[in-house]
Gaussian input, Z-matrix of N, CA and C with variables (Angstrom, degrees):
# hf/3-21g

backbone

0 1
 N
 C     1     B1
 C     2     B2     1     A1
 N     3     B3     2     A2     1     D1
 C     4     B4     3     A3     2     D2
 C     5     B5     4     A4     3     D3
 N     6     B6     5     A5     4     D4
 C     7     B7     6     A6     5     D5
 C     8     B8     7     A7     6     D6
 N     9     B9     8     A8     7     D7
 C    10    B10     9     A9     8     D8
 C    11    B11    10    A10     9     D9
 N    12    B12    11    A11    10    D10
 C    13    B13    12    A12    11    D11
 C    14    B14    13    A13    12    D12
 N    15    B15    14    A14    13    D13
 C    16    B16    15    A15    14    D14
 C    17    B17    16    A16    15    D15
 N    18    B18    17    A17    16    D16
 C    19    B19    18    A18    17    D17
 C    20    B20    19    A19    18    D18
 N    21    B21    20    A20    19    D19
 C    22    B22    21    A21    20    D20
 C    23    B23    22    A22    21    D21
 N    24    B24    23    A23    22    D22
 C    25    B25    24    A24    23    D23
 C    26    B26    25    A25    24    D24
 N    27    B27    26    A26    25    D25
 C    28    B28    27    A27    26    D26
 C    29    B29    28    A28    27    D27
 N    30    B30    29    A29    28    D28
 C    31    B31    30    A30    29    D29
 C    32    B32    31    A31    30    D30
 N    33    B33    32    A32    31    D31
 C    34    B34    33    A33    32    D32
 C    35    B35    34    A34    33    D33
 N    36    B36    35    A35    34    D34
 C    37    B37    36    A36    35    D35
 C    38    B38    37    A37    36    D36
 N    39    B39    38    A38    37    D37
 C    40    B40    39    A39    38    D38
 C    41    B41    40    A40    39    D39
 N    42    B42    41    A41    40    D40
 C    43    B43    42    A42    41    D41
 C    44    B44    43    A43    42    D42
 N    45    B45    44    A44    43    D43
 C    46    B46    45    A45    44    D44
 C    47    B47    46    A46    45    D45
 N    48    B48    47    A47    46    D46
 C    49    B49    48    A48    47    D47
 C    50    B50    49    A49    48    D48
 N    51    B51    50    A50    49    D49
 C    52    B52    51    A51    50    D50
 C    53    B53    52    A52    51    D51
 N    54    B54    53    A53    52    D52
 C    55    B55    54    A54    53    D53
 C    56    B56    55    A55    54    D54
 N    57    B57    56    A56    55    D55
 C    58    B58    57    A57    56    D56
 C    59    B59    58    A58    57    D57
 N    60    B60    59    A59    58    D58
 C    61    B61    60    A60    59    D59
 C    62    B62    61    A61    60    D60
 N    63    B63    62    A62    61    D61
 C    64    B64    63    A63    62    D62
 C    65    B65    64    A64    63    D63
 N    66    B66    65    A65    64    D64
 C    67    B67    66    A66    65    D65
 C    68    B68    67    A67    66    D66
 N    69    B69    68    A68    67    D67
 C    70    B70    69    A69    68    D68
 C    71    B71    70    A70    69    D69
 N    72    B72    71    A71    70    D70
 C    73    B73    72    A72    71    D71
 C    74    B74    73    A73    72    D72
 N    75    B75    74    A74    73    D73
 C    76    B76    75    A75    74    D74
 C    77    B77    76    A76    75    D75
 N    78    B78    77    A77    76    D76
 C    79    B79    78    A78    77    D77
 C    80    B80    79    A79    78    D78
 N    81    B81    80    A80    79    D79
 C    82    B82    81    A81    80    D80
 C    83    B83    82    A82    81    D81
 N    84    B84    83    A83    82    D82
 C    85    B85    84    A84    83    D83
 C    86    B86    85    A85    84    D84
 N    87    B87    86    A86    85    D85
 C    88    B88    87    A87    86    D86
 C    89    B89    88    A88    87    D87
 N    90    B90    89    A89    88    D88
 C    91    B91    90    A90    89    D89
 C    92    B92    91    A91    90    D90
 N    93    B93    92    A92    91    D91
 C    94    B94    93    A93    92    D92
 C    95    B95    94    A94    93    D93
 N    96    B96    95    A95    94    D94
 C    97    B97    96    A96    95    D95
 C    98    B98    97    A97    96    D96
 N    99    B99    98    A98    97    D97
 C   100   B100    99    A99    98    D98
 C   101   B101   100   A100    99    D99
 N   102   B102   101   A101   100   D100
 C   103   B103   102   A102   101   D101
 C   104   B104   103   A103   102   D102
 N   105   B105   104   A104   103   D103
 C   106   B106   105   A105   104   D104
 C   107   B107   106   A106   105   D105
 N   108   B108   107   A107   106   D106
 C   109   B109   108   A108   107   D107
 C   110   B110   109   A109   108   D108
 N   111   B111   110   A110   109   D109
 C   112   B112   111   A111   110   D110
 C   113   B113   112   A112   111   D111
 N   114   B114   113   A113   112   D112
 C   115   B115   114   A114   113   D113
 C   116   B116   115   A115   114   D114
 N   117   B117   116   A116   115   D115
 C   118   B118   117   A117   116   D116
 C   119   B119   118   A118   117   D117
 N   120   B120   119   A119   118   D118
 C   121   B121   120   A120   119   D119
 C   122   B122   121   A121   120   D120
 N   123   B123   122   A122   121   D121
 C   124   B124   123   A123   122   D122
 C   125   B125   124   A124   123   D123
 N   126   B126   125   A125   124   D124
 C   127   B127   126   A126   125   D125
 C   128   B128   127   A127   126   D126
 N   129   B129   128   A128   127   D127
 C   130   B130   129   A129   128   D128
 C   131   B131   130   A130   129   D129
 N   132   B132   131   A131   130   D130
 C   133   B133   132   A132   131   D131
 C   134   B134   133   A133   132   D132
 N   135   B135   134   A134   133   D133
 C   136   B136   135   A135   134   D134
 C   137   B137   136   A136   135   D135
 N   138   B138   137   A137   136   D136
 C   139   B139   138   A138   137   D137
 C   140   B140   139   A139   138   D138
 N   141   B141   140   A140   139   D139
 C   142   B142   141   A141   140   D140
 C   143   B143   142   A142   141   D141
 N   144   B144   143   A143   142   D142
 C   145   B145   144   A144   143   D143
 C   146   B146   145   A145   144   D144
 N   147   B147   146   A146   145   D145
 C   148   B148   147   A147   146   D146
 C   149   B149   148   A148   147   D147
 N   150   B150   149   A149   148   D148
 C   151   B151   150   A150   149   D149
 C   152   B152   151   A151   150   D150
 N   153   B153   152   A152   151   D151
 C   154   B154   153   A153   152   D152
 C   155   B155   154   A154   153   D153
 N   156   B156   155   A155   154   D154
 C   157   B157   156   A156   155   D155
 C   158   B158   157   A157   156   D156
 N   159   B159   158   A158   157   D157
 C   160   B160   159   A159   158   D158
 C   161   B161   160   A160   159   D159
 N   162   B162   161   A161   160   D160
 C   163   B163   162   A162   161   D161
 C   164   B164   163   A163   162   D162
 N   165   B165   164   A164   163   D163
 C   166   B166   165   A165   164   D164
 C   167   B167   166   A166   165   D165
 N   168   B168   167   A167   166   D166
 C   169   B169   168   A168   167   D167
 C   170   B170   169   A169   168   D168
 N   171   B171   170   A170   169   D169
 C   172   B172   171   A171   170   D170
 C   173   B173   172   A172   171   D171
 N   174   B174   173   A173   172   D172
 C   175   B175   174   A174   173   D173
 C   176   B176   175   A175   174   D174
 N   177   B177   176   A176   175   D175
 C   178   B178   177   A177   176   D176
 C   179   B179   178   A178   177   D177
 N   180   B180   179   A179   178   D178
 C   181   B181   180   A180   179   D179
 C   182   B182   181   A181   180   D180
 N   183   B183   182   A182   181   D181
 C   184   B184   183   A183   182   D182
 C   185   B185   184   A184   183   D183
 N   186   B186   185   A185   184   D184
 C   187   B187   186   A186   185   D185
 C   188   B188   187   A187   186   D186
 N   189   B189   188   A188   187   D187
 C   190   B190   189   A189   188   D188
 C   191   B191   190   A190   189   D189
 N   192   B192   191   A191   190   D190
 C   193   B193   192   A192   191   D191
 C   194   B194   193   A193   192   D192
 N   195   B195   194   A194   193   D193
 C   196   B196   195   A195   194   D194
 C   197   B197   196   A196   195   D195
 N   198   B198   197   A197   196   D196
 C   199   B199   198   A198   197   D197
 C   200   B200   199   A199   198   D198
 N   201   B201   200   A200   199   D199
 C   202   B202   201   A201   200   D200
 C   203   B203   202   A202   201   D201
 N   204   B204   203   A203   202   D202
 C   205   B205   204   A204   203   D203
 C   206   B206   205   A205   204   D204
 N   207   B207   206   A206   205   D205
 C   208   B208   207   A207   206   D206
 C   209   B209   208   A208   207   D207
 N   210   B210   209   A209   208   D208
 C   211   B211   210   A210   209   D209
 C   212   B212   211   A211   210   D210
 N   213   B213   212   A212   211   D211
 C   214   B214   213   A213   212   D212
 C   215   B215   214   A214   213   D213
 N   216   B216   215   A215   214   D214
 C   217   B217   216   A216   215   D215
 C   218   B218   217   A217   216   D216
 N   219   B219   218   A218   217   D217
 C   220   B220   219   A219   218   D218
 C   221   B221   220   A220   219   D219
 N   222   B222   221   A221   220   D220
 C   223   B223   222   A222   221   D221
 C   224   B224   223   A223   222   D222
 N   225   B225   224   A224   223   D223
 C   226   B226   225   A225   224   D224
 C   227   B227   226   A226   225   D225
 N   228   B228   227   A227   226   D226
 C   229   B229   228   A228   227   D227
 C   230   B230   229   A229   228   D228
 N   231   B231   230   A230   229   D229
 C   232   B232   231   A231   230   D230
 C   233   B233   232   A232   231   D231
 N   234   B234   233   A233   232   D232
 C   235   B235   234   A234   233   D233
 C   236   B236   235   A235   234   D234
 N   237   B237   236   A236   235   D235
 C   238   B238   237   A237   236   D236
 C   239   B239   238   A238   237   D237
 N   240   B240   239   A239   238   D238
 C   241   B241   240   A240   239   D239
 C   242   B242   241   A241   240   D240
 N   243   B243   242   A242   241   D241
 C   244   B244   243   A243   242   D242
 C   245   B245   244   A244   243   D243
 N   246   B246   245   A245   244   D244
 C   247   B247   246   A246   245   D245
 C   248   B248   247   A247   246   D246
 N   249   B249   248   A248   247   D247
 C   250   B250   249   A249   248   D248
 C   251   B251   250   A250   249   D249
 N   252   B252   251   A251   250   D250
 C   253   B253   252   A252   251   D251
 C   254   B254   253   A253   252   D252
 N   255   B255   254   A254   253   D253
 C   256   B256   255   A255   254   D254
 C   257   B257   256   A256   255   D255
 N   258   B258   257   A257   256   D256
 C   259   B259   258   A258   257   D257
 C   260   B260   259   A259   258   D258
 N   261   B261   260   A260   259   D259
 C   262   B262   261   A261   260   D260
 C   263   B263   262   A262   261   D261
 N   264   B264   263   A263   262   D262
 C   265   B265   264   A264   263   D263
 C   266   B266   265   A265   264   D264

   B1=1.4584
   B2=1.5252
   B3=1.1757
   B4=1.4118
   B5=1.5994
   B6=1.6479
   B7=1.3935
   B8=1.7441
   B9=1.4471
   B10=1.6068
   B11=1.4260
   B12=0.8999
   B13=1.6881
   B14=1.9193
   B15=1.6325
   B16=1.8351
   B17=1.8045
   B18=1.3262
   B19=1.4642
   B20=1.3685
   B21=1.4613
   B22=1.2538
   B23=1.4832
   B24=1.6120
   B25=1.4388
   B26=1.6324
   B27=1.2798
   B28=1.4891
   B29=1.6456
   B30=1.4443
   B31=1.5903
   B32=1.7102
   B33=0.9034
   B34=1.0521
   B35=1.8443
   B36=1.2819
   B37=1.3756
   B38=1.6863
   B39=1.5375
   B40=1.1342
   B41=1.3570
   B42=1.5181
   B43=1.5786
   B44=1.4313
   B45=1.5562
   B46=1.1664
   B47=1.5621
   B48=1.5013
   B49=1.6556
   B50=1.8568
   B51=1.0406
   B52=2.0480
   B53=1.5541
   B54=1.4887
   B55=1.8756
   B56=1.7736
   B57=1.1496
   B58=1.2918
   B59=2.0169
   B60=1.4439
   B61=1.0038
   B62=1.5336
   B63=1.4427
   B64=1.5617
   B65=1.7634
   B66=1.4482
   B67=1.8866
   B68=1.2612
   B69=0.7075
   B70=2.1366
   B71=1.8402
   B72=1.5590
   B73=1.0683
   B74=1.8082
   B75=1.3305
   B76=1.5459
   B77=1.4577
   B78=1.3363
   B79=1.4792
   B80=1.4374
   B81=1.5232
   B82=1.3680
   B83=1.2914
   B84=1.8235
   B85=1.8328
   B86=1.5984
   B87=1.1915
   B88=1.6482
   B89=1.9873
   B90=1.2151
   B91=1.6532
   B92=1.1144
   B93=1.6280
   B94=1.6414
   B95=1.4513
   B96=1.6295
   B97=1.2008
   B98=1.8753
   B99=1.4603
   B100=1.7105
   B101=0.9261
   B102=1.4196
   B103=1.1359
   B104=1.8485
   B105=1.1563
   B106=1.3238
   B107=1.9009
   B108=1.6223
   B109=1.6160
   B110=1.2436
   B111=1.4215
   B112=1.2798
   B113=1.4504
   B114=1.6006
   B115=1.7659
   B116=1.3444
   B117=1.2571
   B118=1.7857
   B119=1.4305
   B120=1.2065
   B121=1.6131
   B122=1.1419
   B123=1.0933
   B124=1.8089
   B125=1.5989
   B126=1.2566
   B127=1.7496
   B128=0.9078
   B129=1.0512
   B130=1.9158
   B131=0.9885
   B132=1.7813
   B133=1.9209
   B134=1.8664
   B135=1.3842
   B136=1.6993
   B137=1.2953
   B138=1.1334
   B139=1.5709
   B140=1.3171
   B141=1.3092
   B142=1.3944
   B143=2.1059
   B144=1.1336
   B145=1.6003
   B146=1.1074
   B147=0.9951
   B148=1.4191
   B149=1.9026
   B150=1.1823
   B151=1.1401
   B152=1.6363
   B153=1.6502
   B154=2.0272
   B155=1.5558
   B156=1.2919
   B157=1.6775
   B158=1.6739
   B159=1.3197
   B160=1.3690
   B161=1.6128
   B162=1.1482
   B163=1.4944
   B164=1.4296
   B165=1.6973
   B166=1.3550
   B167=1.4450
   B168=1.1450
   B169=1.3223
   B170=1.8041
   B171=0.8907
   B172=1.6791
   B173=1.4204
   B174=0.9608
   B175=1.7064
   B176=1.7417
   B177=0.6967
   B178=2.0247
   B179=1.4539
   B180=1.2240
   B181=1.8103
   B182=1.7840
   B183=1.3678
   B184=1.3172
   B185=1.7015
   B186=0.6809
   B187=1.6249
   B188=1.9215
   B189=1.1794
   B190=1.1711
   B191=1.5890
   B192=1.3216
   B193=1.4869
   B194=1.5918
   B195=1.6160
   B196=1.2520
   B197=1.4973
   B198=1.3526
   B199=0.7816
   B200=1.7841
   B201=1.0055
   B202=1.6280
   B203=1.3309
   B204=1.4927
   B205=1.4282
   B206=1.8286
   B207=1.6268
   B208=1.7742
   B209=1.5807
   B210=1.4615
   B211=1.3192
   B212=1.9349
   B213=1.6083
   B214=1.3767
   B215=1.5190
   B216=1.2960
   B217=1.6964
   B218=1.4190
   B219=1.3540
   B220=1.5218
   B221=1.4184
   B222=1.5282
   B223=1.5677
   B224=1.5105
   B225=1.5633
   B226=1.1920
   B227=1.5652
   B228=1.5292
   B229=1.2059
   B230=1.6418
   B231=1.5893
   B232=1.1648
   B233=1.2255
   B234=1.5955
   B235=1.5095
   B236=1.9496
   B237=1.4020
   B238=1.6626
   B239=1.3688
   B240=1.5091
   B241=1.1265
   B242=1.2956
   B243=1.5554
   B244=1.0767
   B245=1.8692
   B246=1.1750
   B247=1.7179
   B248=1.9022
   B249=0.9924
   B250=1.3764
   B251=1.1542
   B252=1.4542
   B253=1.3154
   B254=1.2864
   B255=1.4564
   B256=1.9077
   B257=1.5431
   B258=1.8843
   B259=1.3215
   B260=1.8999
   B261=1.7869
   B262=1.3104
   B263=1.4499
   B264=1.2387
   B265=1.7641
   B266=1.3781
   A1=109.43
   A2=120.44
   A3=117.88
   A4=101.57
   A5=111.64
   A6=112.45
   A7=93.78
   A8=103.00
   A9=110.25
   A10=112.76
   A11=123.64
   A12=112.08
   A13=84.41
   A14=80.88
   A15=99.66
   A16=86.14
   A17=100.48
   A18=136.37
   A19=123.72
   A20=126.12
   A21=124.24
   A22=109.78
   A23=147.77
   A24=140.88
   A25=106.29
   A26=108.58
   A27=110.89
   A28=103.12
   A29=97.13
   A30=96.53
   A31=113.44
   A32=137.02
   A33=141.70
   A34=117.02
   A35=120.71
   A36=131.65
   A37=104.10
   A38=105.59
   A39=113.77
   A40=128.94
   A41=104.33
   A42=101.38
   A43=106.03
   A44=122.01
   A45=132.45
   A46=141.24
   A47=79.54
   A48=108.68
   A49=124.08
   A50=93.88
   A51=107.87
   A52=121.82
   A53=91.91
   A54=98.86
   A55=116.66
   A56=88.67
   A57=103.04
   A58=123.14
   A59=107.72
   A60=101.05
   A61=149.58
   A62=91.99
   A63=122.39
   A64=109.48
   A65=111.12
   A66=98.18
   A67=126.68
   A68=112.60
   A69=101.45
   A70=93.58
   A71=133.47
   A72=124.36
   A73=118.01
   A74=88.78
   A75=100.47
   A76=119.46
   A77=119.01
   A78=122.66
   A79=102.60
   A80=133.69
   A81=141.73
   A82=123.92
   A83=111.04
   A84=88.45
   A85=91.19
   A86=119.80
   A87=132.53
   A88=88.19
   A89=95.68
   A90=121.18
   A91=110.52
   A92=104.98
   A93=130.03
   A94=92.27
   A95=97.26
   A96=130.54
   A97=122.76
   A98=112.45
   A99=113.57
   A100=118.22
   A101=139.13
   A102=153.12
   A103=103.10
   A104=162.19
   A105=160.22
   A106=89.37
   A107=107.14
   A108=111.52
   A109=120.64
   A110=130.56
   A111=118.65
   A112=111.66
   A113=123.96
   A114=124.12
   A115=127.28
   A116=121.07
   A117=131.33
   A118=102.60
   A119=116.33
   A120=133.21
   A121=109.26
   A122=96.02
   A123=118.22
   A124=105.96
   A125=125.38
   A126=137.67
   A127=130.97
   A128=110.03
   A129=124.35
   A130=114.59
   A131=99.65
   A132=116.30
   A133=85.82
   A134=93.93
   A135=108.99
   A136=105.15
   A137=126.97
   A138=130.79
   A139=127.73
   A140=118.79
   A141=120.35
   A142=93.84
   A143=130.69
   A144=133.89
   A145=115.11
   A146=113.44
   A147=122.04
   A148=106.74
   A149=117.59
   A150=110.92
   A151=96.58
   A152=106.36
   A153=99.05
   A154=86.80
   A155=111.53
   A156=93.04
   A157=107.28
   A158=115.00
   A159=131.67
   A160=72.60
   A161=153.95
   A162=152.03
   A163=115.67
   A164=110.89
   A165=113.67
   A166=100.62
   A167=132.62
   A168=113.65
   A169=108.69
   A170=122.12
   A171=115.30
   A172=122.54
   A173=115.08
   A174=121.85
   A175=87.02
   A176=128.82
   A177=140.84
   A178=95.01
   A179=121.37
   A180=126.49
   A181=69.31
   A182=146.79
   A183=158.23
   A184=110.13
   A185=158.88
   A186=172.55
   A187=116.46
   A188=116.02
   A189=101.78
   A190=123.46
   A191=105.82
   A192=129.58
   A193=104.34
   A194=107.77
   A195=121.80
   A196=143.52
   A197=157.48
   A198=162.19
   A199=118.82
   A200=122.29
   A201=130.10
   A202=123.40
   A203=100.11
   A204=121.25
   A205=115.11
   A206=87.62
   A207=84.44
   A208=86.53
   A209=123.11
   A210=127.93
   A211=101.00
   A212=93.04
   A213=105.59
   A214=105.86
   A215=117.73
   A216=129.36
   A217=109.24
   A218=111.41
   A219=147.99
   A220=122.51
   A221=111.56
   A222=85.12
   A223=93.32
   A224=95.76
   A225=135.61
   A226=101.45
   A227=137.85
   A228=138.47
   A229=123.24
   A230=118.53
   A231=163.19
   A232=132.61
   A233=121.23
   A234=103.02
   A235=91.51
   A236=97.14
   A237=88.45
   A238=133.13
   A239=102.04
   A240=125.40
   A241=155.29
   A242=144.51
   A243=151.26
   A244=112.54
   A245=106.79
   A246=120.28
   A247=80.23
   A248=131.71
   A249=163.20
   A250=139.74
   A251=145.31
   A252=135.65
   A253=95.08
   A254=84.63
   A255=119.41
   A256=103.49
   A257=85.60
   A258=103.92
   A259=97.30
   A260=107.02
   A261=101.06
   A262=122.14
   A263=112.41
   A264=121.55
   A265=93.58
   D1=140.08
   D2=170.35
   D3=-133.97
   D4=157.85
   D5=-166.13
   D6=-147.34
   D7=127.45
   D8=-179.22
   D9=-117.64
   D10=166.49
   D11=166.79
   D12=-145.35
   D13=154.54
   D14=-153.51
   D15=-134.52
   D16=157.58
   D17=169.67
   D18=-131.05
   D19=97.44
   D20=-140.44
   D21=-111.17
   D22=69.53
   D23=-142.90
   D24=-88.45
   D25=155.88
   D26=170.77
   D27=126.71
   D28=-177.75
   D29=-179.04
   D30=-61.75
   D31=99.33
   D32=-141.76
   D33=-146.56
   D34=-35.04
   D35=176.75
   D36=-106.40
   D37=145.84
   D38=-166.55
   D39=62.35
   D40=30.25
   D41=-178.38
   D42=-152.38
   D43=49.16
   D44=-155.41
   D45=2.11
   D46=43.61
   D47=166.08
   D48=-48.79
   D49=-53.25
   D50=168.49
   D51=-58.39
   D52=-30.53
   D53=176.64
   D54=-86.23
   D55=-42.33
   D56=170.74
   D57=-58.35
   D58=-44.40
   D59=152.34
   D60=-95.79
   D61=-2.47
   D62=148.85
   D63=-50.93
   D64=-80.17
   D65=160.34
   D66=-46.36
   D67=-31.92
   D68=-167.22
   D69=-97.68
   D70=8.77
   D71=170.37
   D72=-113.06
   D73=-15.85
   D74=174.35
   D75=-72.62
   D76=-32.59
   D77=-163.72
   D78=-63.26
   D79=-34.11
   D80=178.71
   D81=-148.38
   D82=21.13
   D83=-178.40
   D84=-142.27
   D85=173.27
   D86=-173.65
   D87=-107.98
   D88=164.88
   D89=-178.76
   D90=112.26
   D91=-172.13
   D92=-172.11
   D93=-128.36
   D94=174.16
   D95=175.63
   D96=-155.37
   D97=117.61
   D98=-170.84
   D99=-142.36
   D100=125.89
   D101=103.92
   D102=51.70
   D103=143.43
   D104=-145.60
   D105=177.51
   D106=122.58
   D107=166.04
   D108=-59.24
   D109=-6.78
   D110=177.66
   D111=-105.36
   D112=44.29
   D113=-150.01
   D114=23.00
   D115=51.54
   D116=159.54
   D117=-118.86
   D118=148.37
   D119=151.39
   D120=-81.00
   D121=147.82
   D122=173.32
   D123=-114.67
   D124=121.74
   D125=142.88
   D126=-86.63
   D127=139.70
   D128=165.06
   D129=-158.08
   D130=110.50
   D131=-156.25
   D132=-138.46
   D133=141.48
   D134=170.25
   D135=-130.56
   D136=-177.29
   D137=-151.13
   D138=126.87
   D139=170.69
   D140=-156.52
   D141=-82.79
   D142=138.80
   D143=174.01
   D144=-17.19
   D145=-64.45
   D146=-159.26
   D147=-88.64
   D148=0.89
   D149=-178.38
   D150=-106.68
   D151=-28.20
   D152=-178.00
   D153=-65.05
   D154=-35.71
   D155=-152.47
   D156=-50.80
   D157=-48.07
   D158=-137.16
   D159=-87.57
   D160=-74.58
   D161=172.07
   D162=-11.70
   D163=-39.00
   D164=175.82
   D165=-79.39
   D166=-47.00
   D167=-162.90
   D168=-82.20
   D169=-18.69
   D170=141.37
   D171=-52.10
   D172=-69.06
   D173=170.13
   D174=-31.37
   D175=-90.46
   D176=-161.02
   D177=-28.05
   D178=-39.36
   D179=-135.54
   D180=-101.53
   D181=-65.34
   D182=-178.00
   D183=93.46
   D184=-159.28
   D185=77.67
   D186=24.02
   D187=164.66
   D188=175.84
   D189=-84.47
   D190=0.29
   D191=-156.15
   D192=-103.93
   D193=-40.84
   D194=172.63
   D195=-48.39
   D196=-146.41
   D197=-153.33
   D198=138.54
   D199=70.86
   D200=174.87
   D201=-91.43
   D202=98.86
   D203=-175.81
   D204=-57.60
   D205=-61.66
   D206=-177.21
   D207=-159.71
   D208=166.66
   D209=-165.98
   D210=-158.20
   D211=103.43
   D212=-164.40
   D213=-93.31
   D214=117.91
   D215=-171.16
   D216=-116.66
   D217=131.87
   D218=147.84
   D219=-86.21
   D220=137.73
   D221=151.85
   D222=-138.81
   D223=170.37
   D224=-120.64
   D225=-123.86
   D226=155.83
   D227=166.09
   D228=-83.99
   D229=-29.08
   D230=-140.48
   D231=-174.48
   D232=134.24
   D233=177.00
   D234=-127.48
   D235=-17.54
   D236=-163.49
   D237=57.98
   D238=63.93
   D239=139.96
   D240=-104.32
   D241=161.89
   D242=-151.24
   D243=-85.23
   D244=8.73
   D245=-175.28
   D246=61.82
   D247=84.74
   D248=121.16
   D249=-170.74
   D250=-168.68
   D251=-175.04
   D252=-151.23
   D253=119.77
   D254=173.38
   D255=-97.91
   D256=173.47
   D257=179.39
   D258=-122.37
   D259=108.89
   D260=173.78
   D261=-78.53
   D262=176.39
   D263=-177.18
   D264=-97.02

């Protein structure tokens, strides 16, 4: 398992950016995804390697609505989640 937490910049809020990676993170990985006051999203997705990977490079590509500037990754020991992936407030 590996677990990252991401910072995602660019046109990105108000353009159903959170739902979008809300679907393409549910089919196989645990975490959240929120909204950040300075217009960035925040992630925190765990899952088997090869499935964060392929999640990040969706995340990169974004929505059709989107605009993804650059997407700054950590990883992480823990994300504390519920063995699903929400969308926080």
């Amino acid at each position: 398992m590996t677990s990252i937490h991401a910072i995602v910049y660019g046109a990105v809020q108000g353009v159903g950016f959170r739902s979008f990676v809300h679907e393409e993170a549910k089919k196989n990985l645990y975490g959240w995804v929120r909204n950040r006051k300075d217009g960035t999203v925040e992630i925190a997705v765990e899952g088997e390697k090869t499935n964060v990977e392929q999640f990040i490079q969706t995340v990169k590509t974004g929505n059709t609505f989107s605009r993804v500037e650059r997407v700054e990754i950590a990883d992480v020991a823990d994300i504390q989640h519920n063995q699903q992936f929400s969308i926080r407030s």
